[in-house]
C-alpha positions as a printed Julia matrix, in Angstrom:
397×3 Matrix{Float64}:
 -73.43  -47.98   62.28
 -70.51  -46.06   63.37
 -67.68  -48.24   62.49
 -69.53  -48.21   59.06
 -69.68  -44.37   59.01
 -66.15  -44.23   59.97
 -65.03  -46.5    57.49
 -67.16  -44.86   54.89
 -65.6   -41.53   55.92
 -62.18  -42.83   55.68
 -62.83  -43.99   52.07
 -64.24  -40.83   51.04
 -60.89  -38.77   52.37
 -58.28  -41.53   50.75
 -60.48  -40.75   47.62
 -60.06  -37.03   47.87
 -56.87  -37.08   48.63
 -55.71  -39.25   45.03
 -58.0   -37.07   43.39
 -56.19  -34.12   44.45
 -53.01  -35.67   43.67
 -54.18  -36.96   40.18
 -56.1   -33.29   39.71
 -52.72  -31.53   37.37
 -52.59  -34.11   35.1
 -56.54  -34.16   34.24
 -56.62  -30.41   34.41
 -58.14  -27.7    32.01
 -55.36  -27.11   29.27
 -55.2   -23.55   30.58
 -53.55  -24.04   33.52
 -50.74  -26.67   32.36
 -46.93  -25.5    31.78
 -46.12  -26.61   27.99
 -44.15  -25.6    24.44
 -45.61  -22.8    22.37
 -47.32  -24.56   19.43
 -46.35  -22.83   16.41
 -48.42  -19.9    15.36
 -51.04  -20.09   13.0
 -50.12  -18.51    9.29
 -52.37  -16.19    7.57
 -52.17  -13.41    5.15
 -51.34  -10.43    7.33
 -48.38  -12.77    9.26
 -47.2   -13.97    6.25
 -46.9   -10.73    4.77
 -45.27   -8.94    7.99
 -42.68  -12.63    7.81
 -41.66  -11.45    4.27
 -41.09   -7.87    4.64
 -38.81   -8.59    7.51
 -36.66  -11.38    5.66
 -36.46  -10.0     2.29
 -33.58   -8.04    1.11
 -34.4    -4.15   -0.28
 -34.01   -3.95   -4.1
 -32.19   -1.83   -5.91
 -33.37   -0.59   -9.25
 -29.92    1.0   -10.48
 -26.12   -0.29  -10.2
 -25.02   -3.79   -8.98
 -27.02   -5.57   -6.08
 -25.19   -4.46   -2.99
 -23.79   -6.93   -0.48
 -23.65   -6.89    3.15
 -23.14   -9.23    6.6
 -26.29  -10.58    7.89
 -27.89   -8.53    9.7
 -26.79   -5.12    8.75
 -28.14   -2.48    6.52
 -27.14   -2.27    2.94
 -24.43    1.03    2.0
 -22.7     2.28   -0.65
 -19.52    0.23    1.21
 -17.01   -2.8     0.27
 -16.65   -5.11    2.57
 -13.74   -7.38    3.8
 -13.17  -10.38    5.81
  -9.95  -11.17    7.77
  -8.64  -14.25    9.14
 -10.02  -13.36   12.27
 -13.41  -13.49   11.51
 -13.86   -9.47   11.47
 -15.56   -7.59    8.89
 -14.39   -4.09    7.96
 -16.92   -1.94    6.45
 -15.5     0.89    4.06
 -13.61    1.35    0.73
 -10.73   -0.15   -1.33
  -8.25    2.24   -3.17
  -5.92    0.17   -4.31
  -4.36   -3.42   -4.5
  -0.51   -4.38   -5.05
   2.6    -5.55   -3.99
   0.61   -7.85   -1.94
  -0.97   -5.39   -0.19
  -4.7    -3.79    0.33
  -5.33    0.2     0.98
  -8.36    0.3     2.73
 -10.07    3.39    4.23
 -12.03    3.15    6.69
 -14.54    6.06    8.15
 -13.22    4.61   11.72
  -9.73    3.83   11.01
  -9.11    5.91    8.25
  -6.82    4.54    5.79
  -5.09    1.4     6.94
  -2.93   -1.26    4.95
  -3.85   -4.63    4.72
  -1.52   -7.86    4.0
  -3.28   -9.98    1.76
  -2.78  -12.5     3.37
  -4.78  -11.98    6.07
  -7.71  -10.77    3.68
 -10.44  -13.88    3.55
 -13.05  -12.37    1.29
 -14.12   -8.93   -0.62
 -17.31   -7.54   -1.49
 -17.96   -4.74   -3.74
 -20.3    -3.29   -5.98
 -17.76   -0.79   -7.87
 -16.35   -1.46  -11.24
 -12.52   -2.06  -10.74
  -9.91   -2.85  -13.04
  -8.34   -6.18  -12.1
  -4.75   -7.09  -13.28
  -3.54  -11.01  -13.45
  -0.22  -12.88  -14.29
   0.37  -13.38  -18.2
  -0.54   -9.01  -18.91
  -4.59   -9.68  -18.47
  -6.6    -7.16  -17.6
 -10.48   -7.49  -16.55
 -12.99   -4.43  -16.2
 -16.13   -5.08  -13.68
 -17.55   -5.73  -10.29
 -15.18   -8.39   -8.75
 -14.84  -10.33   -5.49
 -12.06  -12.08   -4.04
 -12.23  -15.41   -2.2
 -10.12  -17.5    -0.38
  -9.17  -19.17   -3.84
 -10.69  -17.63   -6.77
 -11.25  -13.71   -8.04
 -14.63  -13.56   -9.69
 -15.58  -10.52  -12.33
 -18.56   -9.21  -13.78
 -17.57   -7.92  -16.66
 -19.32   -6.6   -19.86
 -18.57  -10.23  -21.77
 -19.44  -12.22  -18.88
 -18.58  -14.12  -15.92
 -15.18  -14.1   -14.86
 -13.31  -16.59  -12.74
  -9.88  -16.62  -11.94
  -7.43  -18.89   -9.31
  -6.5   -16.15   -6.75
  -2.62  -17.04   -7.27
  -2.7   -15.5   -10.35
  -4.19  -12.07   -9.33
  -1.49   -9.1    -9.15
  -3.23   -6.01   -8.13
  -6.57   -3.77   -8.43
  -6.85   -0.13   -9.78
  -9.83    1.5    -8.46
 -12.75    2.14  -11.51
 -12.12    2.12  -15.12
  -8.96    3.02  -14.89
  -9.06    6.12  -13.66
  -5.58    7.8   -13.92
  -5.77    9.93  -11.12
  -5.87    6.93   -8.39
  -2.3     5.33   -9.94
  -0.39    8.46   -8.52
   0.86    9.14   -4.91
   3.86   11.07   -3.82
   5.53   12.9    -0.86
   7.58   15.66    0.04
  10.01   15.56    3.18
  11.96   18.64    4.77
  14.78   18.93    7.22
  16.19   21.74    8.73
  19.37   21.98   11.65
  21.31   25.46   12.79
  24.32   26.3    15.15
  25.78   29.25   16.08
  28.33   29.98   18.3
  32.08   29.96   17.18
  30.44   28.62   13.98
  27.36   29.69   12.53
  25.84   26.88   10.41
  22.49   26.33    8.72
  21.37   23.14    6.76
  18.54   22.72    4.52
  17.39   19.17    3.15
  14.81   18.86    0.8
  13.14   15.28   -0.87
  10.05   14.49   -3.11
   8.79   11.72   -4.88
   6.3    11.56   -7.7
   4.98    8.23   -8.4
   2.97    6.27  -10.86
   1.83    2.82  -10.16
  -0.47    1.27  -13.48
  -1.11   -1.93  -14.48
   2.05   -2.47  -16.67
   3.89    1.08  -16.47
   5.08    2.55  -13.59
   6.69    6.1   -13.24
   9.03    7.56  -10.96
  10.54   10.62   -9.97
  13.19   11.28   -7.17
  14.32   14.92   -6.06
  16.92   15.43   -3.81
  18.63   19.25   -2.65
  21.06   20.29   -0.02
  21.85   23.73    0.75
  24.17   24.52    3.94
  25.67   28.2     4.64
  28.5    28.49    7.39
  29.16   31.99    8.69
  27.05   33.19    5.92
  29.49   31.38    3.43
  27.75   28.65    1.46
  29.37   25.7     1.67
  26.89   23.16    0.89
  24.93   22.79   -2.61
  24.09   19.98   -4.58
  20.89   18.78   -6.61
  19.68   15.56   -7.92
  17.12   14.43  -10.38
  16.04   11.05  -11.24
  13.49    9.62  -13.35
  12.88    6.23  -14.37
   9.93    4.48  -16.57
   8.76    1.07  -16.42
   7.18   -1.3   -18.7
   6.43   -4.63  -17.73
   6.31   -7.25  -20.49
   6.66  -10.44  -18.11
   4.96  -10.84  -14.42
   8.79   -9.43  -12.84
  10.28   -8.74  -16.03
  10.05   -5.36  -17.12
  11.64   -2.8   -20.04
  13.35    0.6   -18.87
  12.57    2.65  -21.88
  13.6     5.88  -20.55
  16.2     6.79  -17.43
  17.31   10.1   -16.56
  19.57   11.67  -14.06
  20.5    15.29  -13.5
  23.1    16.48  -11.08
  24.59   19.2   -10.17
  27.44   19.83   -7.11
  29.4    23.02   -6.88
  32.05   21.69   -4.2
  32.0    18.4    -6.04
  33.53   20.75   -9.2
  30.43   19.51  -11.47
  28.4    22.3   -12.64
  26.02   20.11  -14.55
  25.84   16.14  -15.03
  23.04   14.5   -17.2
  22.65   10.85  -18.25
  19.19   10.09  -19.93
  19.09    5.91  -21.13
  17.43    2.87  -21.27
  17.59   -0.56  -19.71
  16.17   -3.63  -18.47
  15.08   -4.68  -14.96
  13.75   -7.72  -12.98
  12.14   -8.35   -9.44
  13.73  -10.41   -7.45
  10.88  -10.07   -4.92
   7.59   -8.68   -4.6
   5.89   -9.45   -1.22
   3.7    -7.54    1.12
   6.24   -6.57    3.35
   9.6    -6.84    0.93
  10.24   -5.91   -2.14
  13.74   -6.29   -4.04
  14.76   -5.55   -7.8
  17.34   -4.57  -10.01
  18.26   -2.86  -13.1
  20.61   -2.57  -15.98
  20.77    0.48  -18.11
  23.02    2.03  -20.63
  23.48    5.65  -20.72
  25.15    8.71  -22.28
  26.94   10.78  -20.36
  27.2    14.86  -20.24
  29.56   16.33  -17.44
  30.62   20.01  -17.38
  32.83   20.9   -14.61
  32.84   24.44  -12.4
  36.86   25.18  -13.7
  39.25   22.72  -14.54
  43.14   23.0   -14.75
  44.9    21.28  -17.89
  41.67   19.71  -19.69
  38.22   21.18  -21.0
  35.47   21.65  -19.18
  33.42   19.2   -21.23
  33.31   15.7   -20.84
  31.25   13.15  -22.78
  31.17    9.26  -22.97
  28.59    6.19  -22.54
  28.23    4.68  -19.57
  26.47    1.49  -17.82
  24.86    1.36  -14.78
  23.98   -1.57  -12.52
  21.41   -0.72   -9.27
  19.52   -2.17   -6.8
  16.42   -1.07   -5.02
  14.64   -2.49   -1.89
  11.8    -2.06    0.28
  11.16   -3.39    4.03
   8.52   -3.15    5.65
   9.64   -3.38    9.68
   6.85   -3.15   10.67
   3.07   -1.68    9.8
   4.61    1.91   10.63
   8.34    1.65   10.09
   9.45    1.26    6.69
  13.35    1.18    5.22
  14.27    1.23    1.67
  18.06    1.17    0.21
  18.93    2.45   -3.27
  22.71    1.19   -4.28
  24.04    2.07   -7.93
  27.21    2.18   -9.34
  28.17    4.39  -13.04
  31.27    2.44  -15.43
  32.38    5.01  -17.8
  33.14    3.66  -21.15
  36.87    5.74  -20.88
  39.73    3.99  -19.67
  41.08    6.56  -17.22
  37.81    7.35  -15.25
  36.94    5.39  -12.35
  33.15    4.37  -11.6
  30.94    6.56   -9.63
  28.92    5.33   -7.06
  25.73    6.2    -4.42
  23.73    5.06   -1.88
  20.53    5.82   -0.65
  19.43    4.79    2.45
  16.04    6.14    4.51
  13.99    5.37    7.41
  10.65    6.68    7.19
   8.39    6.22   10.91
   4.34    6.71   10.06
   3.38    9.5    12.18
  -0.16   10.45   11.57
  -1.77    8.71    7.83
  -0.08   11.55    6.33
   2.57   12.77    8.24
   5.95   10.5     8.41
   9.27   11.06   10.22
  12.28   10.34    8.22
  15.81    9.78    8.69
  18.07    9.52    5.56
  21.78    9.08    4.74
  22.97    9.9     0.81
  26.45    8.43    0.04
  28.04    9.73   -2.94
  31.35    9.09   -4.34
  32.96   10.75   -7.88
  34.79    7.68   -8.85
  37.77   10.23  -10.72
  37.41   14.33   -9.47
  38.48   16.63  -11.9
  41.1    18.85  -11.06
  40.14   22.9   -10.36
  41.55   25.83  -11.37
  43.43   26.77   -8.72
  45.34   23.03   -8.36
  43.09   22.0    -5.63
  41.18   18.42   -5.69
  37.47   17.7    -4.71
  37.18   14.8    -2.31
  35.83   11.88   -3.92
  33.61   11.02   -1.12
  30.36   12.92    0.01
  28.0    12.1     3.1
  25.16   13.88    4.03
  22.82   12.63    6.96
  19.6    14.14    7.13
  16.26   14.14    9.89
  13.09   15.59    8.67
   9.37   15.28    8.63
   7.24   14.55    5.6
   3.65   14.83    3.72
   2.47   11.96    1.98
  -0.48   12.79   -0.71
């Protein structure tokens, strides 16, 4: 009797010991560790689902785009080739190059290059190769520009796109310009002041382009002046080919008392062609035939009037150093149609440093040379050469 109620108590604790060890497995489904199943639909869920995946709409204007994830704005949008989105607004497209302001960064430039994608719900005028010009909401891919315009659908290889105007081509947007000032004194043995002055007037369209160039010098030693000169140039552009473009009006006017010219004009016409047009260079040059006024401050055997056509060759060029640093040369040289004068020639070369977005620091040299100086009054001979190197600070607008 006891062996059997020791074996029958040694059965009954191996069997509650595997029924322990088996208990998990055969357990209440409460009290296992297991994947959420997935939840039930009905109509509240599937009505709180919706509202949280489905875009706003908008019952006026073009359906406004935006990342996932954020809110929609009034913004544009644009995607670089590192993956980052800028939220804010375009003002302009060309030479390559994007204007984009930013409410963080302000305004900032852009290489195209680096420019991925665009989204925008503003009507923009969009210029291609071949004088075509679309009006709508557009946005630029890696390959293709595509516009909603009032005909229709739009879609363009990006290679052929040349720049954007902001809206329906408002004329206020294609015009920018700057003024620069310099100023130096000394005193001592020699009391000298020197006053530089510089402004530019620009129009940048579709197919014309404007521009106006003022340059003044004024310097007074010991209260003498000894320094004045003026110069005025304006040129128009119309392009009739993607780089090839008409000058249908050119005009200079110049004026240099210690040069002996008391006025100079020479309005004309020409042709021009860029040579480059890149984000970061650009390169042209010009042809232009001209008539030519000169009255001189006093002569000595010959009148003070001189008149004859000339032709004038020039280049222009723009670097971009670097996202702040920017030089541009101006080289032209003047061939009198007369025999006896020699040409005139000038050079224009500046250094302009990004200071603030609208401040810049410049530093500019102006070479001038009268190719044949006219003879004064009192027998005395202007020197042919004139150099003038000038530091200032400027206001772009």
């Amino acid at each position: 009797m006891i062996r059997t109620s020791q074996t029958f108590s040694l059965i009954s604790f191996l069997v509650l010991v595997l029924a322990m060890a088996m208990g998990p497995a055969y357990a209440d489904n409460g009290m296992t560790v297991s994947l959420p199943e997935p939840a039930k639909s009905d109509k509240g869920d599937s009505k709180d689902d919706s509202a949280l995946t489905t875009r706003p709409k908008f019952l006026t204007g073009a359906a406004r785009w935006y990342p996932a994830d954020l809110k929609p704005g009034k913004w544009e949008w644009v995607l670089l080739n590192t993956g980052e989105w800028l939220k804010g607004t375009i003002d302009a497209i060309r030479d390559d190059e994007m204007e984009f302001d930013s409410d963080k960064f302000d305004k900032v430039t852009l290489k195209m290059k680096d420019v991925v994608e665009t989204h925008s719900s503003r009507v923009d005028t969009f210029v291609f190769t071949n004088q075509r010009v679309f009006v709508g909401v557009g946005r630029i891919t890696k390959d293709k520009v595509i516009i909603q315009s009032e005909s229709g659908l739009v879609t363009l290889p990006r290679t052929q796109f040349i720049s954007l105007a902001v809206g329906d081509r408002n004329e206020l947007n294609l015009w920018s310009g700057n003024v620069n000032a310099g100023v130096s004194a000394s005193s001592g043995n020699t009391d000298q002041v020197t006053a530089n002055i510089q402004a530019s007037l620009k129009r940048r369209g579709a197919f014309l382009r404007l521009d106006t160039n003022y340059y003044g010098n004024l310097g007074k030693s010991d209260g003498v002046t000894n320094i004045d000169n003026q110069q005025l140039l304006f040129e128009a552009d119309l392009f009739i080919r993607d780089r090839l473009f008409l000058i249908p009006a050119v005009f200079e006017y110049y004026t240099d008392t210690f040069a002996n010219i008391k006025l100079r004009v020479r309005p004309g016409a020409g042709i021009g062609y860029q040579l480059a047009r890149r984000s970061t260079l650009e390169w042209q040059i010009t042809g232009v035939a001209q008539y030519q006024r000169v009255e001189y401050e006093s002569t000595f055997d010959q009148s003070p009037l001189s008149e004859s056509f000339a032709a004038t060759l020039a280049s222009h060029a723009r670097w971009d150093i670097t996202d702040d640093i920017t030089f541009t040369g101006n080289y032209s040289v003047t061939i009198p149609t007369t025999q006896s004068s020699k040409p005139d020639q000038q050079g224009i070369f500046k250094l302009e440093v990004d200071i603030t977005q609208y401040v810049t620091l410049n530093t500019t040299l102006n070479w001038t040379r009268i190719g044949d100086p006219t003879e004064q009054a009192d027998g005395s001979t202007p020197e042919p050469n004139d150099i003038s190197l000038s530091v200032g600070l400027g206001l772009v607008f």
